[in-house]
C-alpha positions in Angstrom: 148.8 91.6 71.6 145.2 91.4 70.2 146.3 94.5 68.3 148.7 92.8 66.7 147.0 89.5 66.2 144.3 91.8 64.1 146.6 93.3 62.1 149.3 91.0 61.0 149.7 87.0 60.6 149.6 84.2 63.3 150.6 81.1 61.5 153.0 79.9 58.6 150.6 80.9 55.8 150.5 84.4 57.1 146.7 83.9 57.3 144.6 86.6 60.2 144.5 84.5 63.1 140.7 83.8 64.1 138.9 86.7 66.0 138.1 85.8 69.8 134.4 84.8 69.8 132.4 87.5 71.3 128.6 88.0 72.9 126.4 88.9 70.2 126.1 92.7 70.3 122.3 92.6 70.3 121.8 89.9 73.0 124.7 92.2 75.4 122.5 95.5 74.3 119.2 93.4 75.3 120.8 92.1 78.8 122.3 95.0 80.4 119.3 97.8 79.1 117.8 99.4 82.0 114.5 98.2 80.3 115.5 94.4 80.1 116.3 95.3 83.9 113.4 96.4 84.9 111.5 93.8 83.6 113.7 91.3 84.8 112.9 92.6 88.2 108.9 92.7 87.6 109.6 89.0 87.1 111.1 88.4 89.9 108.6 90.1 92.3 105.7 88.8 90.6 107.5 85.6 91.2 107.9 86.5 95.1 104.5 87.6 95.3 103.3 84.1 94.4 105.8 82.2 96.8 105.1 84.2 99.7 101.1 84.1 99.1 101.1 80.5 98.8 104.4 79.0 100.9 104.6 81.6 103.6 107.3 84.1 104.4 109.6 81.5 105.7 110.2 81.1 101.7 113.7 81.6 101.3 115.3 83.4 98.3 116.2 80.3 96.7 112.7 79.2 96.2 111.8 82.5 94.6 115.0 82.0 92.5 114.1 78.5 91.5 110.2 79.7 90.8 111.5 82.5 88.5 114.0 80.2 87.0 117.3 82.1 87.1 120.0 81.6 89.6 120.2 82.7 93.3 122.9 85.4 91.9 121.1 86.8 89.4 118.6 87.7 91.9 120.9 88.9 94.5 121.6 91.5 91.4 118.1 92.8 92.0 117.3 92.7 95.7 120.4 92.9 98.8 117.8 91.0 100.8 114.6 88.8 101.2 113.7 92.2 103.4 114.2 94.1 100.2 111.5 92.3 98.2 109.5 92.5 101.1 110.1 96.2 101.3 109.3 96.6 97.7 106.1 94.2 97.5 104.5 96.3 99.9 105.4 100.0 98.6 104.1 98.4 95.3 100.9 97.5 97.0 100.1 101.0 98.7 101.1 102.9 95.8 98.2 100.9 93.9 96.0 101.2 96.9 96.7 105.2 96.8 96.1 105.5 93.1 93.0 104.0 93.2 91.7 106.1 96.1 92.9 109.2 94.9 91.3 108.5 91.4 87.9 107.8 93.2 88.3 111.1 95.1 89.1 113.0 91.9 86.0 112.2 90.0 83.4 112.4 93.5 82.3 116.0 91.9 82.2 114.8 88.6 79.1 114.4 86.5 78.1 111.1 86.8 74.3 109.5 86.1 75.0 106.1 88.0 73.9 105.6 91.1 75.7 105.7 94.4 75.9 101.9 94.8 77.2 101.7 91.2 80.1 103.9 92.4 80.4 101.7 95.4 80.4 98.8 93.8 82.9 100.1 91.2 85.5 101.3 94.0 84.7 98.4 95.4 86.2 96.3 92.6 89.0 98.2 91.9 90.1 97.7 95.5 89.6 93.9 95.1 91.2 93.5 92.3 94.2 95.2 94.0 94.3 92.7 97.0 94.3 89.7 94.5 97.2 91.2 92.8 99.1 92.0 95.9 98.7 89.1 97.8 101.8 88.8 99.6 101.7 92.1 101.3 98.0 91.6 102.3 98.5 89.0 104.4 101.8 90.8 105.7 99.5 93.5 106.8 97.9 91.2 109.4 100.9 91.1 111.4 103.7 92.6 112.7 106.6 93.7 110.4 108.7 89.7 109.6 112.2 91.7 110.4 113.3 94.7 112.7 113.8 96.9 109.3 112.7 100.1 109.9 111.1 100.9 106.7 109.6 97.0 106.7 108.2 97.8 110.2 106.6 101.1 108.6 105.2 100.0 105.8 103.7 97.3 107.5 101.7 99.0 109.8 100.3 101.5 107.1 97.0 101.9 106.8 95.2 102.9 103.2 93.9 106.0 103.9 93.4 106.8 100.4 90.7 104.2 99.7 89.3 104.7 103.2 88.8 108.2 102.3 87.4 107.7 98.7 85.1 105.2 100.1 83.8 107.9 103.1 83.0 110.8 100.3 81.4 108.0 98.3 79.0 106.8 101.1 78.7 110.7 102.1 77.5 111.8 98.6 75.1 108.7 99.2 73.4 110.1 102.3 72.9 113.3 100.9 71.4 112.0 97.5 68.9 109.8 100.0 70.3 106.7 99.1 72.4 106.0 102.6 70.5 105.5 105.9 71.1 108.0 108.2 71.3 106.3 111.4 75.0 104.8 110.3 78.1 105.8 111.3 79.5 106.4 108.0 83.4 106.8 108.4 83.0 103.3 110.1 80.7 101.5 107.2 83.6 103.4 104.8 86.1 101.2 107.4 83.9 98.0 107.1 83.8 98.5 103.2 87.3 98.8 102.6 88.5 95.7 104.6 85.4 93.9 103.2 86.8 94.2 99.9 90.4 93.6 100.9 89.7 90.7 101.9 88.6 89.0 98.6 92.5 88.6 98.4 92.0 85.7 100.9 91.9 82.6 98.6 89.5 80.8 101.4 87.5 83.4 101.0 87.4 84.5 96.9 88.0 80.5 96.1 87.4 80.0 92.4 85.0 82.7 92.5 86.1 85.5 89.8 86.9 88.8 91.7 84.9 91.9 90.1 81.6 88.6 90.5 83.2 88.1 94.3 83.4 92.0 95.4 79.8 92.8 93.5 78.3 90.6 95.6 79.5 91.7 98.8 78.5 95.8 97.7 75.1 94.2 97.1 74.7 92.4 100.4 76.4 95.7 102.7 73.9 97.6 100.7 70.7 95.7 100.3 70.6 92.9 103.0 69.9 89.6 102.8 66.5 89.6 104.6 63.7 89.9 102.3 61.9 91.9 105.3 64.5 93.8 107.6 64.5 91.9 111.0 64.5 94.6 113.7 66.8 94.1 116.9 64.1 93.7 119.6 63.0 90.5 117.6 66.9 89.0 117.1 68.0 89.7 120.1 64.5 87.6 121.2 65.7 84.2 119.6 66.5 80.9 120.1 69.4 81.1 118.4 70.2 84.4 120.4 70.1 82.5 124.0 71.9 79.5 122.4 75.0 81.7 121.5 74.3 83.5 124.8 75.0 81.1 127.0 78.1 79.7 125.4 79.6 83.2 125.4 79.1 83.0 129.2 80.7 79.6 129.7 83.4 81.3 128.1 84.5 83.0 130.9 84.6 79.9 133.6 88.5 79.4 134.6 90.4 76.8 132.5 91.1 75.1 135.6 95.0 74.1 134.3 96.7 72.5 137.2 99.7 73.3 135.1 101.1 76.5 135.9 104.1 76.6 133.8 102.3 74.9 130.8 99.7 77.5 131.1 102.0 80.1 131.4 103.5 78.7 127.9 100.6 78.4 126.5 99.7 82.1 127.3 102.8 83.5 125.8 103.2 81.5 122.5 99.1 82.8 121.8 100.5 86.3 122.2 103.6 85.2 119.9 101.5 83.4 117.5 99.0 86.2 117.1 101.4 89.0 117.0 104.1 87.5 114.9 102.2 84.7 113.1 102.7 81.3 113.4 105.1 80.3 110.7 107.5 83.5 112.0 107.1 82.8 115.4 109.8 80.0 116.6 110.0 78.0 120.1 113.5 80.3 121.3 111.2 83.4 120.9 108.5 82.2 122.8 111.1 80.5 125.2 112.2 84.2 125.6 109.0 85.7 126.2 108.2 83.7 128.7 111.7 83.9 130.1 112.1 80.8 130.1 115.2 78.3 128.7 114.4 77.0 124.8 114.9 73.2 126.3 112.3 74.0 129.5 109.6 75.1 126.7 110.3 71.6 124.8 109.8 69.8 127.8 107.0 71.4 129.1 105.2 71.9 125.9 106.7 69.6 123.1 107.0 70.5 119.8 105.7 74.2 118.3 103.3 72.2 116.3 102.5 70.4 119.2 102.0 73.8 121.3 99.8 75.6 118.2 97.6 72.2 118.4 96.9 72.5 122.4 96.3 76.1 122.2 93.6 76.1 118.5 91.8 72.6 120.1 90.9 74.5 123.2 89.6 77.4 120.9 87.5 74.8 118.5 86.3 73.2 121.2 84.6 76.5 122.8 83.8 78.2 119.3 83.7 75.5 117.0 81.2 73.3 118.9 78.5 76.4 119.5 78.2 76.7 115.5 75.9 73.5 115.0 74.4 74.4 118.8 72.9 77.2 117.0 72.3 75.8 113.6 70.6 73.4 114.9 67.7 76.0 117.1 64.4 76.2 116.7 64.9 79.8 115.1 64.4 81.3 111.5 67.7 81.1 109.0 68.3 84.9 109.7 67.9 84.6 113.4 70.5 81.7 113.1 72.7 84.0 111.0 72.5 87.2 113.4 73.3 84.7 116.4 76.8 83.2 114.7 77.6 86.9 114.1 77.0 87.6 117.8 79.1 84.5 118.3 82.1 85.5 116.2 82.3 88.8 117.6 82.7 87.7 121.3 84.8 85.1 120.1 86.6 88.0 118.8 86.4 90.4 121.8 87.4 87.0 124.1 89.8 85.0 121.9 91.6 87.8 120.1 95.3 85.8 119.6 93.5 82.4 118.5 91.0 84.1 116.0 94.5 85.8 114.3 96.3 82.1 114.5 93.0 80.8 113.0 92.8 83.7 110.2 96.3 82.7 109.4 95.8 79.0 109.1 92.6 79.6 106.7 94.5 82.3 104.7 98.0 79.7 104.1 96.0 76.8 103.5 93.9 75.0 101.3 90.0 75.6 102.0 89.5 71.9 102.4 92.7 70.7 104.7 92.2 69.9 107.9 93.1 72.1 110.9 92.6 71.6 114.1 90.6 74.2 115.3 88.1 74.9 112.8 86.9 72.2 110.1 85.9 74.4 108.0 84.2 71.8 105.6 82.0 71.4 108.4 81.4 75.2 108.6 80.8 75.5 104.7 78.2 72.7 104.3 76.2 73.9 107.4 76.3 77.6 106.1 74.9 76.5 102.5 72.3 74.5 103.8 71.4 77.6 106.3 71.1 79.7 103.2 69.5 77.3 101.3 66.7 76.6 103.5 66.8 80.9 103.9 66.3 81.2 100.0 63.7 78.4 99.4 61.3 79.9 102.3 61.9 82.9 101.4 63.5 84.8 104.0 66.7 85.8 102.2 66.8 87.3 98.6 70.0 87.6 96.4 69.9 87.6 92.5 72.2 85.5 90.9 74.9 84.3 93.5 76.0 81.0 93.3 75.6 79.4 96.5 79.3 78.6 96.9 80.2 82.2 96.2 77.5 83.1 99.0 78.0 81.0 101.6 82.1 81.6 101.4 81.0 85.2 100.8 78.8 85.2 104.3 81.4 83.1 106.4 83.7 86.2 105.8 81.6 88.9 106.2 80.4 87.8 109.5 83.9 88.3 111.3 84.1 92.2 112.4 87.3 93.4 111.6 89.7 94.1 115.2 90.3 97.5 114.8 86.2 97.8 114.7 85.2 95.9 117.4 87.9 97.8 119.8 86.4 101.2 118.9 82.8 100.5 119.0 82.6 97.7 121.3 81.0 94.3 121.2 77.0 95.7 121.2 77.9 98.8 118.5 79.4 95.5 116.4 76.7 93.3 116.0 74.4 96.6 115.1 77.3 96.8 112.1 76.8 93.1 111.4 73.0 93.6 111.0 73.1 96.8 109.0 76.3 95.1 106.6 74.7 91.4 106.1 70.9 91.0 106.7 69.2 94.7 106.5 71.9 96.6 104.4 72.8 100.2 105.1 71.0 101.7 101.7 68.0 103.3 102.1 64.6 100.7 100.9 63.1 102.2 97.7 65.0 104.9 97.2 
């Protein structure tokens, strides 16, 4: 029929009956081209990147749909599954993570007049700049894999070896040039480096701050220290501040004296569920089945998972929280009262290891400023900057050319020992790191 309706009359004049109105052919070439397709599909993971970052990974794929302004179809086109961008936001974020350690590794034997902690610095960067990019996958490496697919659950729990090893050769070629100490455990600073610098992808930590401005300054403090004169450890571990943080680390370990078995017991499982899952993947039915217990028992007992997340991080500010201005407020010097929060944080590590994950997690999905109940961390910022303030105006701490926002964000981080760390080397091997890394740096004075 359309044959014939080409070729002969359709109508008493014997005029050519009107062709069928077709897709332009340019526009149908532009839409189904494997390039069009690809960058459609950029789109939409960029898209997912932000939406995950900033919402969480409860985000459904209608949000991202609705963010990248096409229809829920259209993306179904792209991805099978909300596990399939997953899958694909995380290769994406290793692949970059590998290219940029095996780059560094390829030019270690080059020619090259800068100095060490210019290389540093510069892999240091590169890997920053990667974690701001990537967001969505960072903070998916905290955790446990959101699903039970295998290759999700893989790439997950991956670790970048690449930039772990680029970083090692880097601080290597340091220590034999002079410019490394040589009392430090190197493949451990290399560790500290890289999640130092991964961690600029936190917004609570990198704020407005620009990133390359962000990650210099951290190189610089790991490297150089903020103490004007290097403190030694006889004289911290003398302080004030010291026997302040001291003895609430040994109150610490006084029972919670919870008449409440159950509750306890409920409380003691959701931690575990909150820190290994997060909180926003973690609901009441799997806690209810970890504790082998019935979903409606867990309600009654506990109340609503808010209500439960709220009981558990109020105990934790209470014992943590509280010890902060404790120490701020010692008759110590500022870098004494820096070297005691470190020794704080890191037995609030080694003691609290679930709550400081749920608190990570809180800080990392929320806004700097909102209010949590665990950790105000208003409070925390305004007491920091006036401890470095009152370290810069007596002297005590020098750093060129860091905005005291920057800093003080820039210190709260750095002062939480990554878990992997602290389980190696141990709570006393930590706070050495924490010295060396923040107030005496691991480079060599002079050299």
């Amino acid at each position: 029929m359309a044959g014939a309706d080409n070729a002969g009359p359709n109508s008493k004049r014997g005029r050519p009956a009107p062709r069928k109105r077709q897709p332009s052919a340019h526009l149908a070439a532009v839409s189904d081209s494997p390039a069009a397709d690809a960058t459609r599909r950029t789109e939409i993971l960029k898209t997912a990147n932000t939406v995950f970052a900033t919402s969480g990974l409860r985000s459904s794929l209608q949000q991202i749909a609705d963010a990248a302004g096409i229809l829920a179809g259209s993306l179904y086109h792209h991805f099978a599954s909300k596990e399939a961008i997953l899958i694909e936001l995380i290769r994406l974020y290793h692949t970059d993570l590998d290219r940029i350690g095996d780059l560094a590794l390829q030019r270690i034997d080059d020619a090259d007049s800068r100095t060490v902690a210019d290389r540093i610095t510069e892999l240091g960067c590169a890997i920053a700049r990667c974690a701001v990019e990537h967001r969505a996958a960072l903070q998916m490496s905290f955790y446990e894999a959101p699903s039970n697919d295998p290759e999700l659950i893989e790439l997950t729990a991956r670790q970048p070896t690449k930039i772990q090893a680029a970083m090692l050769q880097t601080l290597r070629a340091g220590r034999w040039s002079g410019d490394i100490r040589s009392d430090v455990d190197l493949p451990t600073l290399a560790d500290r480096l890289c999640q130092s610098m991964l961690h600029v992808g936190l917004d609570v930590i990198r704020h407005n701050a620009p990133v390359d401005q962000l990650a210099t300054l951290k190189c610089r403090i790991a490297l150089q220290g903020l103490a004007a004169e290097p403190p030694s450890d006889e004289d911290l571990d003398r302080s004030a501040a010291f026997a302040v943080a001291e003895k609430v680390i040994a109150g610490w370990d006084d029972a919670e004296g919870d008449t409440d078995l159950k509750a306890a017991h409920v409380r003691a499982v959701a931690r575990s569920e909150f820190g290994r899952r997060g909180y926003e993947m973690t609901t009441i039915r799997d806690i209810a089945s970890a504790a082998g217990l019935g979903t409606g028992t867990v309600y009654r007992v506990i109340g609503s998972k808010d209500e439960l997340l709220m009981s558990i991080m109020l105990e934790f500010g209470l014992k943590v929280g509280g010890a902060w201005t404790d120490i701020v407020r010692s008759e110590s010097s500022t870098l004494e009262k820096l070297d005691a929060l470190s020794w704080l944080n890191i037995n609030a590590l080694d003691h609290f290891p679930d709550e400081f994950r749920i608190q990570l997690a809180w800080l990392r999905q929320s806004p700097p400023d909102s209010a949590n109940p665990a950790w105000s961390f208003t409070t925390r910022i305004r007491q920091m900057k006036a401890l470095l303030s009152e370290g810069i105006r007596s002297g005590e701490i020098h750093v060129d050319n860091a905005g005291t926002d920057m800093l003080t964000r820039c210190i709260i981080g750095e002062q939480w020992i990554p878990e992997n760390i602290l389980q190696e080397i141990g709570v006393r091997s930590a706070l050495i790191l924490a010295r060396d890394t923040v107030l005496r740096g691991v480079a060599v004075r002079g050299a």
